[in-house]
Backbone atoms as SQL, in Angstrom:
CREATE TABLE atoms (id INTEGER PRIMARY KEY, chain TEXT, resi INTEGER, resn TEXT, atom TEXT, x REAL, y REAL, z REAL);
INSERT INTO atoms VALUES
  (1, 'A', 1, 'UNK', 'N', 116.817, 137.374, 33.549),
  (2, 'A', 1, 'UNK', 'CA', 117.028, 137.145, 34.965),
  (3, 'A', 1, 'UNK', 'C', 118.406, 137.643, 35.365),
  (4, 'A', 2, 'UNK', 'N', 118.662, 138.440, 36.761),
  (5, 'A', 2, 'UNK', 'CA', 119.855, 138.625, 37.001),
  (6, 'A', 2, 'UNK', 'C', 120.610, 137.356, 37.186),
  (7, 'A', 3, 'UNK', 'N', 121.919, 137.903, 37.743),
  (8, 'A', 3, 'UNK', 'CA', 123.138, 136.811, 37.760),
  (9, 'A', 3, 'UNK', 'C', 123.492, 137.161, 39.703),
  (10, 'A', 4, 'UNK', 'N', 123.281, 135.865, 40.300),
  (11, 'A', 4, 'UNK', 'CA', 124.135, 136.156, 41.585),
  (12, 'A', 4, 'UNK', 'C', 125.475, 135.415, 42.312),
  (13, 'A', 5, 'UNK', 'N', 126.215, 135.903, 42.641),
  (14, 'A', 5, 'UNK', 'CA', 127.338, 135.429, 43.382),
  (15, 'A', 5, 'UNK', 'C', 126.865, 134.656, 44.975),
  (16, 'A', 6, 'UNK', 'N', 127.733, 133.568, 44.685),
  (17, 'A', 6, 'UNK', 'CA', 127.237, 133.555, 46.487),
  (18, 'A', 6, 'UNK', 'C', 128.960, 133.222, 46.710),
  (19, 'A', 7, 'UNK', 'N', 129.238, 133.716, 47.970),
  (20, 'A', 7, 'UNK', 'CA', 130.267, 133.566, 47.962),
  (21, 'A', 7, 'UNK', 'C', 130.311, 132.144, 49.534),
  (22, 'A', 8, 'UNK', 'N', 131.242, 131.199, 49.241),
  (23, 'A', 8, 'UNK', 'CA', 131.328, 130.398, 50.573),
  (24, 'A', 8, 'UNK', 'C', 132.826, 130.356, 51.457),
  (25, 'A', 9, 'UNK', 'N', 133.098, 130.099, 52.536),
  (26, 'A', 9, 'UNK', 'CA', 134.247, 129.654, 53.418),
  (27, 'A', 9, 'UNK', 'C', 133.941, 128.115, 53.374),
  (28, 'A', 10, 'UNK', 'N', 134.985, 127.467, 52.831),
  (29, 'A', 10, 'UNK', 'CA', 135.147, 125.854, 52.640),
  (30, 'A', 10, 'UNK', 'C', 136.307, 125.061, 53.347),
  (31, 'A', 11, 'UNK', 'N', 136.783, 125.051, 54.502),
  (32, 'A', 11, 'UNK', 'CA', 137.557, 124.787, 55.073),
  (33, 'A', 11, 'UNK', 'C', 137.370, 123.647, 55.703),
  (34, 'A', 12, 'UNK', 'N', 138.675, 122.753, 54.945),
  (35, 'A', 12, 'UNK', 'CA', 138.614, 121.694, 55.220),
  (36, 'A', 12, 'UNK', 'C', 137.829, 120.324, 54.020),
  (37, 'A', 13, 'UNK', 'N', 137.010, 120.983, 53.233),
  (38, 'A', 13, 'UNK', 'CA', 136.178, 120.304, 51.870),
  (39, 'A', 13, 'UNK', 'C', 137.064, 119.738, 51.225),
  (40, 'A', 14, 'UNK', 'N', 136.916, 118.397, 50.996),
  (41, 'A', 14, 'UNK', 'CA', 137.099, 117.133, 50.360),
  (42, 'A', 14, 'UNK', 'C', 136.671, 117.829, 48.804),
  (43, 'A', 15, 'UNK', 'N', 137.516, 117.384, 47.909),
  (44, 'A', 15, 'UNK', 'CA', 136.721, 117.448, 46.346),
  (45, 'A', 15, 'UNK', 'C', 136.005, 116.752, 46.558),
  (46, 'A', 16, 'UNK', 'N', 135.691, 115.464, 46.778),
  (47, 'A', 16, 'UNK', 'CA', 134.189, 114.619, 46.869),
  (48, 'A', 16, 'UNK', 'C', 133.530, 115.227, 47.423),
  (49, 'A', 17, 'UNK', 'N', 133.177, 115.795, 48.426),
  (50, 'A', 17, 'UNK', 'CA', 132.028, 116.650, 49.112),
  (51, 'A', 17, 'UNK', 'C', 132.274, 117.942, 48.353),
  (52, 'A', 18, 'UNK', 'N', 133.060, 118.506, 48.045),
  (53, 'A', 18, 'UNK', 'CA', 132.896, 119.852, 46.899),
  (54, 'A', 18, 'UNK', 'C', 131.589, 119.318, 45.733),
  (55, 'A', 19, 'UNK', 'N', 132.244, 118.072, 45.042),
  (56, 'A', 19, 'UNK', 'CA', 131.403, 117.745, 44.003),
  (57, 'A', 19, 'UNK', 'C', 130.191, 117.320, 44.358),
  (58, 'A', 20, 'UNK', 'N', 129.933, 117.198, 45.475),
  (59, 'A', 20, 'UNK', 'CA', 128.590, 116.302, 45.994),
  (60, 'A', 20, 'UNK', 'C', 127.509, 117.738, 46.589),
  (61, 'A', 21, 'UNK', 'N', 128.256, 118.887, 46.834),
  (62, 'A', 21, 'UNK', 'CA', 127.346, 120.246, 46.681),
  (63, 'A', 21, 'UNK', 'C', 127.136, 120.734, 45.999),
  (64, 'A', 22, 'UNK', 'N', 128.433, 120.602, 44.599),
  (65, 'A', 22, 'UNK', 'CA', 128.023, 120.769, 43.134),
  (66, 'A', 22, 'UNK', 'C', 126.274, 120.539, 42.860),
  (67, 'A', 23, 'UNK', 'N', 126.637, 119.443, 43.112),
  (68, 'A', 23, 'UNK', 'CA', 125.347, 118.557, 42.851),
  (69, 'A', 23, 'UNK', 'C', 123.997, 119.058, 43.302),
  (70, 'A', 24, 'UNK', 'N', 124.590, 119.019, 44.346),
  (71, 'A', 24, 'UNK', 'CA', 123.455, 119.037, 45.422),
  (72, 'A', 24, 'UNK', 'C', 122.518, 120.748, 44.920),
  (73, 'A', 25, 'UNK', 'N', 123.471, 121.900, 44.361),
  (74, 'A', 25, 'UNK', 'CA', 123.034, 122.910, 44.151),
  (75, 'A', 25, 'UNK', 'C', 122.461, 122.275, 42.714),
  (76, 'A', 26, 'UNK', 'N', 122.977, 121.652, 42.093),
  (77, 'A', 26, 'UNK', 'CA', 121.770, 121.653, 40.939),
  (78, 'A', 26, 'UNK', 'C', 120.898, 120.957, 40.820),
  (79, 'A', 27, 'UNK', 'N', 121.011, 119.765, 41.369),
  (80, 'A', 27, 'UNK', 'CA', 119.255, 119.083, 42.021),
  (81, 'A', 27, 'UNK', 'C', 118.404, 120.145, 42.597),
  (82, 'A', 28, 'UNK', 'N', 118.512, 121.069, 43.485),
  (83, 'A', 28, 'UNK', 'CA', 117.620, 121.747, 44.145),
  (84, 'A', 28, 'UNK', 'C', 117.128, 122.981, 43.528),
  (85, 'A', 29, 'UNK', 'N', 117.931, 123.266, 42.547),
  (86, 'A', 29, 'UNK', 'CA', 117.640, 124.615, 41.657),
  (87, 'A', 29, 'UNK', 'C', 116.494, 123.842, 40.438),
  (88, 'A', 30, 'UNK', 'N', 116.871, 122.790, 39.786),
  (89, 'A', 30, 'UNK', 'CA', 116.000, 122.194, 39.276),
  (90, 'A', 30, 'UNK', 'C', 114.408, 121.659, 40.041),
  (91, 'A', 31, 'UNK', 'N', 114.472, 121.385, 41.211),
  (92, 'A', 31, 'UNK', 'CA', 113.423, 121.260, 41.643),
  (93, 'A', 31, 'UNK', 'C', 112.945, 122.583, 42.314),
  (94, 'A', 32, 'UNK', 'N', 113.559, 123.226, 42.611),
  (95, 'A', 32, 'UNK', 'CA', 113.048, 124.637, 42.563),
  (96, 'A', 32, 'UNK', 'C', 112.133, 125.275, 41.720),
  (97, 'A', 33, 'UNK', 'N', 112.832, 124.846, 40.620),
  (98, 'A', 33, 'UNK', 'CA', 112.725, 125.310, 39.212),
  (99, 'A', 33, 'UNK', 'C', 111.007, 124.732, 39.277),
  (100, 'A', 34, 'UNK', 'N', 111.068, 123.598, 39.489),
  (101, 'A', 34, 'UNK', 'CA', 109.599, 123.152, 38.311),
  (102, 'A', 34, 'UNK', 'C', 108.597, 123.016, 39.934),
  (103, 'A', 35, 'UNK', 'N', 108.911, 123.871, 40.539),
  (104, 'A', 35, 'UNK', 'CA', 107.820, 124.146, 41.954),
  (105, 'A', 35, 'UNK', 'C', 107.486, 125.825, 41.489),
  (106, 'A', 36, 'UNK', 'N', 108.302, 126.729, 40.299),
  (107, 'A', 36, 'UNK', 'CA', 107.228, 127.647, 40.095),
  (108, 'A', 36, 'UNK', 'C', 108.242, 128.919, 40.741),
  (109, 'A', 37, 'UNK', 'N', 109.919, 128.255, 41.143),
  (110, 'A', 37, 'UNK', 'CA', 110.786, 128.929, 41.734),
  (111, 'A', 37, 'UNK', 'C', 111.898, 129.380, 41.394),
  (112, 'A', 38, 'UNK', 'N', 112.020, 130.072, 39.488),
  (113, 'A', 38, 'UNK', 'CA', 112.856, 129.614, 39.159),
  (114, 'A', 38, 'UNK', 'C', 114.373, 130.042, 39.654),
  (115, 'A', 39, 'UNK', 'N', 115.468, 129.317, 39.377),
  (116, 'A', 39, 'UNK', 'CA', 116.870, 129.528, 40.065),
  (117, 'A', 39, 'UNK', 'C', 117.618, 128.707, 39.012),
  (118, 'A', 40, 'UNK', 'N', 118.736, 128.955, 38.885),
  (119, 'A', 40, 'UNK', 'CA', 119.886, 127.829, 38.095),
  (120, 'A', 40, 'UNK', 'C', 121.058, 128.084, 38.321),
  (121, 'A', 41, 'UNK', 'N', 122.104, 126.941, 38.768),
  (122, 'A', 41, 'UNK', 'CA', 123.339, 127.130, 38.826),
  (123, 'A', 41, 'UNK', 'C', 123.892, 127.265, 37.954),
  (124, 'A', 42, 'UNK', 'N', 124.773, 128.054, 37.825),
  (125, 'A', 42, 'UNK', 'CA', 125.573, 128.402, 36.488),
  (126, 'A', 42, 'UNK', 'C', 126.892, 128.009, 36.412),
  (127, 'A', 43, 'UNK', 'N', 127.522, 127.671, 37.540),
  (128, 'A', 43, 'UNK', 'CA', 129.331, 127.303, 37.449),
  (129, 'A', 43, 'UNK', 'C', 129.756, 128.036, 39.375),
  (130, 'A', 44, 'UNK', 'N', 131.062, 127.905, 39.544),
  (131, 'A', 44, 'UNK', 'CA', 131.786, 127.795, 40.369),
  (132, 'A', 44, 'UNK', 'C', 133.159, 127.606, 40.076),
  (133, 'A', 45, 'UNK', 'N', 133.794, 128.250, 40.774),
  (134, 'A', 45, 'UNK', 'CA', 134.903, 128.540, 41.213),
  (135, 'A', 45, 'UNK', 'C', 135.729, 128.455, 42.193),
  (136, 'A', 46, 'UNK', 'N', 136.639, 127.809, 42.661),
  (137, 'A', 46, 'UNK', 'CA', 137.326, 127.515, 43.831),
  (138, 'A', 46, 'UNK', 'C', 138.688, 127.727, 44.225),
  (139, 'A', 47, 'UNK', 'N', 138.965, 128.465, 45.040),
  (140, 'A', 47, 'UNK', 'CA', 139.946, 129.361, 45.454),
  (141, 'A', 47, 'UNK', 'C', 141.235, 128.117, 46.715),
  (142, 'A', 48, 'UNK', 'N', 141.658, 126.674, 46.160),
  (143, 'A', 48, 'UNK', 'CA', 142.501, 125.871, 47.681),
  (144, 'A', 48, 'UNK', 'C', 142.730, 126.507, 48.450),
  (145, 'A', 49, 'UNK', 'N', 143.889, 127.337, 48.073),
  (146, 'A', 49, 'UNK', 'CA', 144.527, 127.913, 48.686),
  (147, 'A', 49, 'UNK', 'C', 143.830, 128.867, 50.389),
  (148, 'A', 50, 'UNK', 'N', 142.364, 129.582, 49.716),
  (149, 'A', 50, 'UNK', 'CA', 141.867, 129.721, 50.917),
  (150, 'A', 50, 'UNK', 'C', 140.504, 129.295, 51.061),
  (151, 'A', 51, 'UNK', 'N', 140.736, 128.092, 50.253),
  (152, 'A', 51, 'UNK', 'CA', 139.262, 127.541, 50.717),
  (153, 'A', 51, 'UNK', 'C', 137.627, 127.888, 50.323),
  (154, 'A', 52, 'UNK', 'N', 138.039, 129.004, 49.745),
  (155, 'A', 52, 'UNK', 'CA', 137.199, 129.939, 49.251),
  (156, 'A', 52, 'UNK', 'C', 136.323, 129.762, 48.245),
  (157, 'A', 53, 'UNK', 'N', 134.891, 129.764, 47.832),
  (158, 'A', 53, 'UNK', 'CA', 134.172, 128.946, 46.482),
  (159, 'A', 53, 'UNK', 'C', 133.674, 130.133, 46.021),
  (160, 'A', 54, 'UNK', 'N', 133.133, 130.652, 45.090),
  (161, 'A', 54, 'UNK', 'CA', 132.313, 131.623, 44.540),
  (162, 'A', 54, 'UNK', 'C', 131.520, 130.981, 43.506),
  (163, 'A', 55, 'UNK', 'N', 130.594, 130.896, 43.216),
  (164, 'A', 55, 'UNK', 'CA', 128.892, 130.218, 42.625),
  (165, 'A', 55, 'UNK', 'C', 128.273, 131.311, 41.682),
  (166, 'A', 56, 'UNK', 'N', 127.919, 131.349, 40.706),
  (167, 'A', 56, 'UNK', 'CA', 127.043, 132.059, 40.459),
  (168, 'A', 56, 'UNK', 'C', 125.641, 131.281, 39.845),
  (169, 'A', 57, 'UNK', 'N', 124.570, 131.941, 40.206),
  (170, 'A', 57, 'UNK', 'CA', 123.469, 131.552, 40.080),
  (171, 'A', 57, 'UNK', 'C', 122.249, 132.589, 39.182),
  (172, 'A', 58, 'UNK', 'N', 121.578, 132.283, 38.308),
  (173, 'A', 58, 'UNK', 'CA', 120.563, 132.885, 37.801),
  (174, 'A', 58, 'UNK', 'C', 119.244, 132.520, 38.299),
  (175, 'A', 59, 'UNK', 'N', 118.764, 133.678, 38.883),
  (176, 'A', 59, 'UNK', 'CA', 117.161, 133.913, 39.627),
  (177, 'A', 59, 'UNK', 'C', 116.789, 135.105, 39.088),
  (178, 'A', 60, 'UNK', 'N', 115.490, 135.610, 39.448),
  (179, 'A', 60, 'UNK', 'CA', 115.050, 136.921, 39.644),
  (180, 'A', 60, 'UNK', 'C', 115.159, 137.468, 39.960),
  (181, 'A', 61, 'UNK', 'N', 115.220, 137.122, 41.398),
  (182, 'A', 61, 'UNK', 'CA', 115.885, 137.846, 42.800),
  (183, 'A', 61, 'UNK', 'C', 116.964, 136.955, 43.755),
  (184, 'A', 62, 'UNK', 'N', 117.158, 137.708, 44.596),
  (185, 'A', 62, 'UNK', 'CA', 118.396, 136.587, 45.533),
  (186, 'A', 62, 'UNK', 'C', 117.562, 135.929, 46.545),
  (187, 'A', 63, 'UNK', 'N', 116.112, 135.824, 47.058),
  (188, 'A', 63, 'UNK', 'CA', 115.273, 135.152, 47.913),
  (189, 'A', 63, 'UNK', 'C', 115.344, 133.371, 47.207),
  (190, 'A', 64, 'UNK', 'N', 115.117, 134.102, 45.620),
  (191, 'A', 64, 'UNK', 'CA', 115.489, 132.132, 44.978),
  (192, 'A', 64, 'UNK', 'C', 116.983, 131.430, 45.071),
  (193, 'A', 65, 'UNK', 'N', 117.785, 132.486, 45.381),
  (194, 'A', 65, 'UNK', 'CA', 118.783, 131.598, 45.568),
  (195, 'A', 65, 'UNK', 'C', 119.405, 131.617, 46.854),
  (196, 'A', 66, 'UNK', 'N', 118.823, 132.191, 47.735),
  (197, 'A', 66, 'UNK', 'CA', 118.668, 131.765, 49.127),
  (198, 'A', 66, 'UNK', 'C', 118.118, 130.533, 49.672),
  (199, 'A', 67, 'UNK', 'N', 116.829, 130.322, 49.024),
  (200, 'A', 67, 'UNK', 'CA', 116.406, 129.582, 49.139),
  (201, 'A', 67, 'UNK', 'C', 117.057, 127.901, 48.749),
  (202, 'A', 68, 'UNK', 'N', 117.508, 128.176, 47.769),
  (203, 'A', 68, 'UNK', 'CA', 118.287, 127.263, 47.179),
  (204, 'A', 68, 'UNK', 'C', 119.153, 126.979, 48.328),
  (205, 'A', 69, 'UNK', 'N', 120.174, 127.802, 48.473),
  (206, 'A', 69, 'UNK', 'CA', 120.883, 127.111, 49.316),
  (207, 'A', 69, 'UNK', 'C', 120.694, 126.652, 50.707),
  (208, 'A', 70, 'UNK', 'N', 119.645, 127.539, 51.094),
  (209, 'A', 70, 'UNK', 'CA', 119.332, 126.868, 52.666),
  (210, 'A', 70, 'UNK', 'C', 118.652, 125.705, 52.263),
  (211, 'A', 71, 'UNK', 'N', 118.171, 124.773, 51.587),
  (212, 'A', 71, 'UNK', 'CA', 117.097, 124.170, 50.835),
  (213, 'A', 71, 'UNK', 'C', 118.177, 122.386, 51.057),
  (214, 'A', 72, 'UNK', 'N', 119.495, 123.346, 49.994),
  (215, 'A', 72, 'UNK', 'CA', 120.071, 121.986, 49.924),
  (216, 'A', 72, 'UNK', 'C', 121.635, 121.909, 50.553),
  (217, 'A', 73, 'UNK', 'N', 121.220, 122.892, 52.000),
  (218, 'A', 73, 'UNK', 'CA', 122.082, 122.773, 53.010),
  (219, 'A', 73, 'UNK', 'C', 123.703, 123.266, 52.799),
  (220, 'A', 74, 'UNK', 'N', 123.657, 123.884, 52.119),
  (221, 'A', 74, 'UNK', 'CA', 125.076, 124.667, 51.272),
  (222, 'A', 74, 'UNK', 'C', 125.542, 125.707, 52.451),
  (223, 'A', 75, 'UNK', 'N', 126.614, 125.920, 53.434),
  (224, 'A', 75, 'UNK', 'CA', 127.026, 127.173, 53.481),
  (225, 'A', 75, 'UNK', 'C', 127.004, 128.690, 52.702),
  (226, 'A', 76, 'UNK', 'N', 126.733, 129.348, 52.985),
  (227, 'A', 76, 'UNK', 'CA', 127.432, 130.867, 52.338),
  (228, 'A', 76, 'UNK', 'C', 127.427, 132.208, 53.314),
  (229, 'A', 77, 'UNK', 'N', 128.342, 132.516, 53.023),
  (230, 'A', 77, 'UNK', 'CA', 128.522, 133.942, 53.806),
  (231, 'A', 77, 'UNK', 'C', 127.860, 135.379, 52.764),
  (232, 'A', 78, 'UNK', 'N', 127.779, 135.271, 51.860),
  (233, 'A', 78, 'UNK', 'CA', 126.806, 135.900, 51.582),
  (234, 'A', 78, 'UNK', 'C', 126.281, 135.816, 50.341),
  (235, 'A', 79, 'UNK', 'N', 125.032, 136.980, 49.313),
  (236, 'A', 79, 'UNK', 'CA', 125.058, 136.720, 48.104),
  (237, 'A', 79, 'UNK', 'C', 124.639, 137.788, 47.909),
  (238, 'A', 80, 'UNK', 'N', 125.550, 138.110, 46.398),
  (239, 'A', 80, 'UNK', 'CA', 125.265, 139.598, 45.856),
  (240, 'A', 80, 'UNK', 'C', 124.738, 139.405, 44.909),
  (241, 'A', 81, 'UNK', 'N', 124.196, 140.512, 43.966),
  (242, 'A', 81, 'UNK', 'CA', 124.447, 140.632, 42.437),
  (243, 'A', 81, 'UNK', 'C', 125.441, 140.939, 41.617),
  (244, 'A', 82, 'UNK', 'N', 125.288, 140.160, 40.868),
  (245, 'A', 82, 'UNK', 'CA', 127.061, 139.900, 39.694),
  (246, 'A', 82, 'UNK', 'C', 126.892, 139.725, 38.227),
  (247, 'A', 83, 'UNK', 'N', 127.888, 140.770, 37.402),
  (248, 'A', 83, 'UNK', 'CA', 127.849, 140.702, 36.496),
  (249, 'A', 83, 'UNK', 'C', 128.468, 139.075, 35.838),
  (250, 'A', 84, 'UNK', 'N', 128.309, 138.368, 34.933),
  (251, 'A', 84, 'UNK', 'CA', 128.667, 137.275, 34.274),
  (252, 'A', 84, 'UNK', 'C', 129.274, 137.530, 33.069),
  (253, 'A', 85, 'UNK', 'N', 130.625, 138.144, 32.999),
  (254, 'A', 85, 'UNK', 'CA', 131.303, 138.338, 31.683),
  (255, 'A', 85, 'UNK', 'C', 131.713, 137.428, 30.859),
  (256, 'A', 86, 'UNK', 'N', 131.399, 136.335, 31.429),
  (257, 'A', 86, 'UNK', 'CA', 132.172, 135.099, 30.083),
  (258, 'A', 86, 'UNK', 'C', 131.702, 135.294, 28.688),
  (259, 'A', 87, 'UNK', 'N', 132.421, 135.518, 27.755),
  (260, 'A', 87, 'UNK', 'CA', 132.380, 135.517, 26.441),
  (261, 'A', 87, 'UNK', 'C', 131.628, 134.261, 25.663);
């Protein structure tokens, strides 16, 4: 499965509500998941300074992780495809 970026504008996000979309993206990728849709969050990244989050997610395509996020109400300004270099 590819790897996608979603990138968000977070201005103003509480770490408690950061962690509570954490969440919220992996409850919905999991139930995604076992509706036949698959998607998975993979990690995140967060930029204070400008507020800025970057996500990456494993789907097939970026429609599952669209879905995902309109699903479980997440902002994003957009989502690409992305390589995942972690060693």
């Amino acid at each position: 499965m590819a790897v996608y970026m979603v990138e968000r504008d977070l201005k103003g996000i509480s770490l408690d509500q950061l962690a509570a979309a954490q969440k919220r993206a992996i409850e919905t990728g999991k139930d995604l998941t076992a509706r036949g849709k698959p998607v998975r969050y993979i990690r995140s990244m967060f930029v204070p300074g400008e507020a800025r989050c970057m996500c990456l997610f494993e789907a097939p395509g970026p429609e599952h992780v669209r879905e995902l996020n309109e699903t479980a109400r997440l902002p994003f300004s957009r989502i690409v495809e992305a390589l995942d270099l972690t060693p």
